[in-house]
N, C-alpha and C positions, 0 to 999 in steps of 0.2 A: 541274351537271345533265347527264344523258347525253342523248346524241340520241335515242335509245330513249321516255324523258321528255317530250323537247321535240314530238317524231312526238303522241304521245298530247295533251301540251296544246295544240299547234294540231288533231288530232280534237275534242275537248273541246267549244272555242271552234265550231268549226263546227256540230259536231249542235248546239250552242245557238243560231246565227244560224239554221240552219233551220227551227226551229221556225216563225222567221214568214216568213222569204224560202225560195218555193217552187219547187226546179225549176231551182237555179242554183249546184248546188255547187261549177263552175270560177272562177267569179267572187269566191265568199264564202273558197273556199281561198284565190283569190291576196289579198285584203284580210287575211287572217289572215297570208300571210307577210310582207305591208309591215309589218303590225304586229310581228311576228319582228323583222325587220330593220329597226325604226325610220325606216322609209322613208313620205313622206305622199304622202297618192293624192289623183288628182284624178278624182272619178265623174261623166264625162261622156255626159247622154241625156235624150231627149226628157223632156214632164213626168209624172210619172205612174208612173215604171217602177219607183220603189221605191230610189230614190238616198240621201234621207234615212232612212227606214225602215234602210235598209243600216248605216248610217254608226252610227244611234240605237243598233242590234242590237248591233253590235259592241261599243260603248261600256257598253254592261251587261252584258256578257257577261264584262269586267274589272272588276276590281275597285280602279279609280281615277277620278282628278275627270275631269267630263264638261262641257263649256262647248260651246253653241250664239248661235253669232252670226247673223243675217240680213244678208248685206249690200246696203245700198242705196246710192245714190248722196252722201244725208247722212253716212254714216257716215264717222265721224274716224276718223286715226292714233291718237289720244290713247282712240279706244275699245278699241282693239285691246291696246297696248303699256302704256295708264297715263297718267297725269298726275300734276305735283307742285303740290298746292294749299295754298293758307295757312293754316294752323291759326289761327284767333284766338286761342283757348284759350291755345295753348304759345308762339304768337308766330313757330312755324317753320312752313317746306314739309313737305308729307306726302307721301311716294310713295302713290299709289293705283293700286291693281295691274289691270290691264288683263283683258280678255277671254282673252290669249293664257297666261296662268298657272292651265295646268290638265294635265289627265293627255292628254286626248283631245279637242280641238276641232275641232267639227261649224264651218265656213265655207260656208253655204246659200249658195247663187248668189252665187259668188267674184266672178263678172263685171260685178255690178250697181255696183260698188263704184269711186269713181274711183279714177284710175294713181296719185295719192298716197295714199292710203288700201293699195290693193292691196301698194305698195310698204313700206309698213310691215311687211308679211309678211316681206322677204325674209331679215333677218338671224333673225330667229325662228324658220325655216326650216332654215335651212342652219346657224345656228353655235348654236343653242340658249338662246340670249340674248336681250336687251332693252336696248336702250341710249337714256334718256332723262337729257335736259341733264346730259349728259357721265359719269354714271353706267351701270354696265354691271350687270345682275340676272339672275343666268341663270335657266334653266327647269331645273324637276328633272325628271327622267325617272321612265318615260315621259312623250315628249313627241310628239303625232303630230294632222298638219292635216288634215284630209280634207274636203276641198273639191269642190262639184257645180256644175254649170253645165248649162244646157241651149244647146246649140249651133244651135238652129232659129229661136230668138226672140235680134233680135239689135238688137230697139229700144231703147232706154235702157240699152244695155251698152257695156263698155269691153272690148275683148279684150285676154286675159291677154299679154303682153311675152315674147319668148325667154327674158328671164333668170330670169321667174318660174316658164315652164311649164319650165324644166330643173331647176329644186328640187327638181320633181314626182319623187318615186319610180316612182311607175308612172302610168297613166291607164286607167282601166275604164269598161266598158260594160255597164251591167245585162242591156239587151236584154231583148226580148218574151217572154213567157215561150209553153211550148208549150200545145197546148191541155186537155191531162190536167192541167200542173201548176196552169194556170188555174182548172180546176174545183176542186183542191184546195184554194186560195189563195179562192176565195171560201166554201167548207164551214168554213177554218178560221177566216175571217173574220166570222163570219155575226153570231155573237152581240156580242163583242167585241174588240179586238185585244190577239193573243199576245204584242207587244210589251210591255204594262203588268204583265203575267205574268213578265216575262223577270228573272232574276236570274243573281248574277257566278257562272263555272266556275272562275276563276281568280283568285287571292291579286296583287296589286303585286308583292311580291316572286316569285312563282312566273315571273312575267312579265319581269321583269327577269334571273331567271336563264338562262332561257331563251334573250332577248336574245345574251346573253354568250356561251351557247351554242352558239348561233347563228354568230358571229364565229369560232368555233374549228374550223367546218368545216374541212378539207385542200382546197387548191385546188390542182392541181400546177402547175407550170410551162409543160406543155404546155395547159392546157386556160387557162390566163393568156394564154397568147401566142394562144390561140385568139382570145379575146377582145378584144384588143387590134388582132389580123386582121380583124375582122367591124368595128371598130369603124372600121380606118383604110378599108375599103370603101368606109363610106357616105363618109366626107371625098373619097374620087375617082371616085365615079362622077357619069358626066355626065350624069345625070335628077335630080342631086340637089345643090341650090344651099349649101345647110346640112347640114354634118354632126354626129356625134356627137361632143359634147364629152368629155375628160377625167370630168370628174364622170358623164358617161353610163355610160361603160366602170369604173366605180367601182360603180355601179349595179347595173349588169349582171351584176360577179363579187361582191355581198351577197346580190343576188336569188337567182343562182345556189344559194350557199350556204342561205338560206330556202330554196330547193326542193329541194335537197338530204336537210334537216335535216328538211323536212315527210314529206321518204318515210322518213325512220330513217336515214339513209346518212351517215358523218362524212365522207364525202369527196364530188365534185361528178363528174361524168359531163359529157358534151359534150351529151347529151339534156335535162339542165338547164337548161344555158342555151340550147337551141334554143326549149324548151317558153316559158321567161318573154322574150326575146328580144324579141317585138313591143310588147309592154305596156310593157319598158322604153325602146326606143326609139322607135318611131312617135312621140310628140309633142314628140322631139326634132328629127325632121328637118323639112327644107321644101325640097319638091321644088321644082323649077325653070315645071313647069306648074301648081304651084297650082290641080288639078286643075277647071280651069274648061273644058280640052278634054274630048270624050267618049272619045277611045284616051287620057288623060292615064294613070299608075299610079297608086294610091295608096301610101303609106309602105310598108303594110304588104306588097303586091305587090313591090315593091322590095326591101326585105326577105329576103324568099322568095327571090328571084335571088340575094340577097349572101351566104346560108346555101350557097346553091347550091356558090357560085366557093369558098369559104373553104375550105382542107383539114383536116377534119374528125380532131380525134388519134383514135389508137388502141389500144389496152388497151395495147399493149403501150411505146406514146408514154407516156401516162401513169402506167405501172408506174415507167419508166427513170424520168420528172423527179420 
């Protein structure tokens, strides 16, 4: 598929989610390019702002399997990944396939769910598989988590583990909407919801080649080494206790490529990955104030400074490598 292609079925996808999420085309582009980039988000916000609605939209708007789990603090490992139960019948174990064997699974309040529970996410995540009593079952692709939490209500929750929130592709925030788009968002909502109406723009396969697509952007050398600059920053600056892992900086130049590939371009700019930069990194870092002081920075402030220091290539850096 050419980029040209891949430009139009991430437009596609999006005039489809907006039909019902109103007033938020930065947020609904970047969830379309995790999807690009096989990359899973974690939609974090208050309740109410339209996180699952987001998550639902997306998922109809392709044209593969869709699984919603709720998690709560009951919820097993064995709901997620599967269990091998006794057949009487045949006299043997039966694999019985878990919640996580699907095209696109909704994970509503990741956080409700305990650390071994949670923890059963992480190989399903990261290597595409499933491994119960010593059997491995991978996941066919597409395969993508999108996981919500609300970070305000923090009674009966388990916060999500470093190793978990670095799986995270990206982290989003719906946010408020403004007050024109409000008005329209309840006109369209009046009778019934646009969701139940929503149908795929996009084929499994269109999506998958796309994917591939995706991966074949040109990333030069220098805009690599950029990368890998901005990356060893946060590891040494001193407001910043935890830096960006290996996998962040892995992140960062796929994201790039999505956003590349979402403007038509086969090749990556340095404004690509300035643009996707916070989204992939903020919920990787953990600054040293733990912003409990009122001067503390946040990540994303932080951030901003290390963009700052980094030297930025140049068309003609980029031509050479």
């Amino acid at each position: 598929m050419k980029i040209e292609a891949v430009a139009q079925l991430a437009g596609r996808i999006q005039e489809n989610i907006e039909q019902v999420i109103v007033g938020k085309p930065e947020v609904i582009q970047k969830t379309v390019l995790c999807l690009l980039c096989e990359g899973h988000i974690l939609l974090e916000d208050i309740p109410g702002m339209g996180k699952t609605t987001l998550a639902k939209a997306l998922a109809r708007s392709v044209d593969c399997a869709f699984g919603r789990i709720q998690f709560t603090p009951d919820l097993l490992p064995g709901d997620l990944t599967g269990i091998n139960f006794y057949n009487q019948k045949t006299g043997e174990f039966v694999f019985k396939r878990g919640a996580v064997f699907t095209g696109i699974l909704l994970a509503d309040e990741v956080n409700r769910a305990t650390p071994r529970t949670q923890s059963s996410l992480l190989e399903c995540m990261e290597e595409r598989q499933v491994t119960v009593d010593g059997v491995c079952y991978p996941l066919e692709r597409p395969f993508l988590v999108i996981a919500t939490q609300n970070p305000v209500e923090t009674q009966g929750t388990f916060p999500l583990p470093e190793a978990q929130l670095d799986r995270f592709f990206m982290r989003l925030s719906v946010g408020y909407p403004e007050e024109t788009a409000e008005e329209a968002m309840l006109e369209r909502f009046l009778i019934r919801s646009p969701l139940q109406s929503l149908s795929p723009v996009v084929s499994r396969e269109e999506l998958l080649e796309a994917q591939e697509a995706v991966r074949q952007v040109c990333v030069s050398s220098a805009v690599r080494q950029y990368i890998v600059e901005l990356a060893r920053l946060t590891r040494s600056h001193e407001k910043i206790r935890l830096g960006v892992s290996p996998r962040g900086s892995l992140a960062l130049l796929h994201a790039a490529q999505g956003c590349a590939a979402i403007h038509g371009r086969d090749y990556v700019i340095p404004d690509d990955v300035k643009e996707i930069l916070p989204d992939v990194f903020c919920h990787r870092l953990i600054t040293r104030s733990r912003g409990y002081s009122q001067n503390a920075e946040t990540p994303r402030e932080l951030l901003r400074q290390l963009m700052v220091q980094a030297p930025v290539p140049t068309e003609e850096g980029i031509e050479r490598s």
